[in-house]
N, C-alpha and C positions, 0 to 999 in steps of 0.2 A: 504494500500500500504506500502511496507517495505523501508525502508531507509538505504543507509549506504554510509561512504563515504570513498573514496579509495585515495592514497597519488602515483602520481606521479614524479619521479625522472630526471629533462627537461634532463642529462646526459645521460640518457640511451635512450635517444630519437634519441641522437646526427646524427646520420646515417639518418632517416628519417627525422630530422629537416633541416639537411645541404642541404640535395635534396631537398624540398622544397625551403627555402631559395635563393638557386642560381636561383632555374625558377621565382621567383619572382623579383629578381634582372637585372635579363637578365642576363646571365652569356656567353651565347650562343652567347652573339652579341658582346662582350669585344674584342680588341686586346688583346696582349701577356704584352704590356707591362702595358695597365687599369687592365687586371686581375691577375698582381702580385700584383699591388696596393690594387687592391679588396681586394686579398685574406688575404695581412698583417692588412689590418682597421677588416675585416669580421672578424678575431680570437681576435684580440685584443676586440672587440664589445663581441664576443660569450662568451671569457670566463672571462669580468668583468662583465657581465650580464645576460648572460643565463644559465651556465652550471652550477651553484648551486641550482639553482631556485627549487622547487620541490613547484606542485600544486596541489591542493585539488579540489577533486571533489565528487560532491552529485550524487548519483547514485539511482532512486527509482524504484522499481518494480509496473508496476500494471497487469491486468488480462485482459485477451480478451473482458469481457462484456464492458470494454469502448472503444472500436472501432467497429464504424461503419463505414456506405459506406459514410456518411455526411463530417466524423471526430472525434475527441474524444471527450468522455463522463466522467468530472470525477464529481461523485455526480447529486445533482440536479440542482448546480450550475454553472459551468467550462463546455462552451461546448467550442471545438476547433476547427474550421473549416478546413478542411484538401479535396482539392479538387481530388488531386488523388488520394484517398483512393476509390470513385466512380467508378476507373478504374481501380480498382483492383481487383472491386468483391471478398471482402473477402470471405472465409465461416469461421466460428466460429474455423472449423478442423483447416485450417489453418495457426492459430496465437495461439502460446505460450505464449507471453507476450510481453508486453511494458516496455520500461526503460526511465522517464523523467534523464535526466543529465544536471549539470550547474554547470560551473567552471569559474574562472578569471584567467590573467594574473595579477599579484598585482601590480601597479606603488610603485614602491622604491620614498623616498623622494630624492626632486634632482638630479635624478638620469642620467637628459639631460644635469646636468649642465657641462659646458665647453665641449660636444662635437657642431663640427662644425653641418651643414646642411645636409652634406653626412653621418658622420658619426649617428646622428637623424634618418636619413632614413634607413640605414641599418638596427639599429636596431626596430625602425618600422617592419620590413620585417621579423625580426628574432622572434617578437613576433608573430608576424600572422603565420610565420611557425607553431609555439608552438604552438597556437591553435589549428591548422589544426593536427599537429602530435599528439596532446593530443583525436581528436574525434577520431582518426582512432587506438589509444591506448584504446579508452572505447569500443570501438567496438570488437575490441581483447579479451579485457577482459571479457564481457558479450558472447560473443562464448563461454568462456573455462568455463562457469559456467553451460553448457550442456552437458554432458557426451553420447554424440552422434556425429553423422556425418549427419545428415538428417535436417541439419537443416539451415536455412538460414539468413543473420542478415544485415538488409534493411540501406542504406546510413540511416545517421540522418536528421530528418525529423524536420527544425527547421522554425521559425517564419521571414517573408519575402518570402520565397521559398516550393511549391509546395500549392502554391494558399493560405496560412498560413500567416495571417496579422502580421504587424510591434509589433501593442499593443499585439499581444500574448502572447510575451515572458514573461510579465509582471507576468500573467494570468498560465502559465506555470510554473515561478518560483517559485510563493507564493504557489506553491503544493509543496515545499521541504524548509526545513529550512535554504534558501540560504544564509542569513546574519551570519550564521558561517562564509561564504567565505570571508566577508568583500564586498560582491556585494551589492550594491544597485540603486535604480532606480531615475532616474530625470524627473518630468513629468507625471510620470506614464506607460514610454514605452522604455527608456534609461538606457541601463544597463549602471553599472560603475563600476569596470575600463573599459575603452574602449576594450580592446581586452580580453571580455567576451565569452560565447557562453554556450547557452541554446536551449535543443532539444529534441527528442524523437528517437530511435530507435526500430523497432519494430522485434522479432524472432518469422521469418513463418516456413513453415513443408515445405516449396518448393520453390526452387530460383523465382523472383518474377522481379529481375534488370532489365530485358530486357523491362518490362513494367514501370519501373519507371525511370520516367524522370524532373527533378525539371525546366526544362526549357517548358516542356507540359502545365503546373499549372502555371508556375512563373507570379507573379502578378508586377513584376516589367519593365518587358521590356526589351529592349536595352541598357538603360540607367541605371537598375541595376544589370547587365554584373560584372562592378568591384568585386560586392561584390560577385559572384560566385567562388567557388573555382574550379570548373569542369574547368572552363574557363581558370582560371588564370595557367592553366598544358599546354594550347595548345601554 
């Protein structure tokens, strides 16, 4: 499997981070006069702390012979359960490849200090944007290294969601040399820094979304809802 890793600029994200950002916040539900207040804490949050940021991500290739209907296969060791891979009835034609991915948001030292409780949460909110906008930028980027139009490139397929146990990630990571990132794990199942993410995307030969659904598989329930992001846009 090939390895390489690509460097993110959170600035250039700005447009898709800010959208996010606000539906996480409720922006929707402010009067006139909370969301001028918002809007002066949100820039002042955004640009001592997120708009230099620039993050690293491991990016690896592997090959269709490890997906199956089960879930993946890497070697004779790493199997990965993946329940709605069952419902997809792959066929061998059509899957391209797989991309394992894992990146962190890095915790700056001190970096809470002296803000209030609102303004902590905000940028809470700004970090999880950043995540959210950094998968939907790996996914961009893994299209354009296709030099076709036929092709299709599946939500990321990560640990928690689409039947894809919590210890996965774990299981997942140690396939790429993630402690360049400075991530590391507590436990054996806790990535660190907290606003991590580690996953899979998979390029098929034929749109596939209409049958994949992370809430068909989701092993979590109702009650792991929050950590949805489909959710957190309604």
């Amino acid at each position: 499997m090939s390895e390489e890793i690509i460097n993110v600029n959170l600035s250039e994200l700005f447009v898709e981070i800010t959208k996010l950002y606000n539906i996480y916040c409720g922006l929707d539900s402010m009067d006139e006069e909370m969301e001028r207040e918002y809007s002066l804490t949100s820039s002042k949050i955004y640009h001592k702390f997120i708009k230099d940021r620039k993050i690293s991500v491991i990016i690896k290739r592997f090959g269709n012979e490890c997906v199956d209907e089960q879930g993946f296969r890497f070697g004779k060791d790493v199997f990965i359960r993946c329940n709605v891979l069952e419902k997809l009835k792959l066929r061998d034609l059509e899957i391209k490849n797989g991309y394992i991915y894992i990146f962190g948001v890095l915790e700056e030292k001190a970096e809470s200090e002296g803000l209030s409780l609102l303004e902590r949460y905000y940028l809470d909110n700004f970090k999880i944007a950043s995540v959210d906008a950094v998968r939907g930028y790996i996914r961009k980027y893994i299209a354009g290294l296709y030099d076709c139009d036929d092709i299709y490139i599946t939500d990321s397929f990560g640990p928690g969601f689409y039947g894809m146990q919590i210890e996965d990630a774990y299981s997942l990571a140690k396939l790429t040399d993630y402690d360049k990132l400075g991530i590391y794990f507590v436990n054996g199942s806790i990535m660190n820094p907290p606003k991590s993410s580690v996953g899979i995307y998979m390029v098929l030969t034929e749109d596939k979304g209409s049958e994949i659904s992370d809430c068909l598989s989701c092993i979590g329930g109702k009650s792991g809802c929050q950590f949805c992001g489909k959710n957190k846009h309604r």
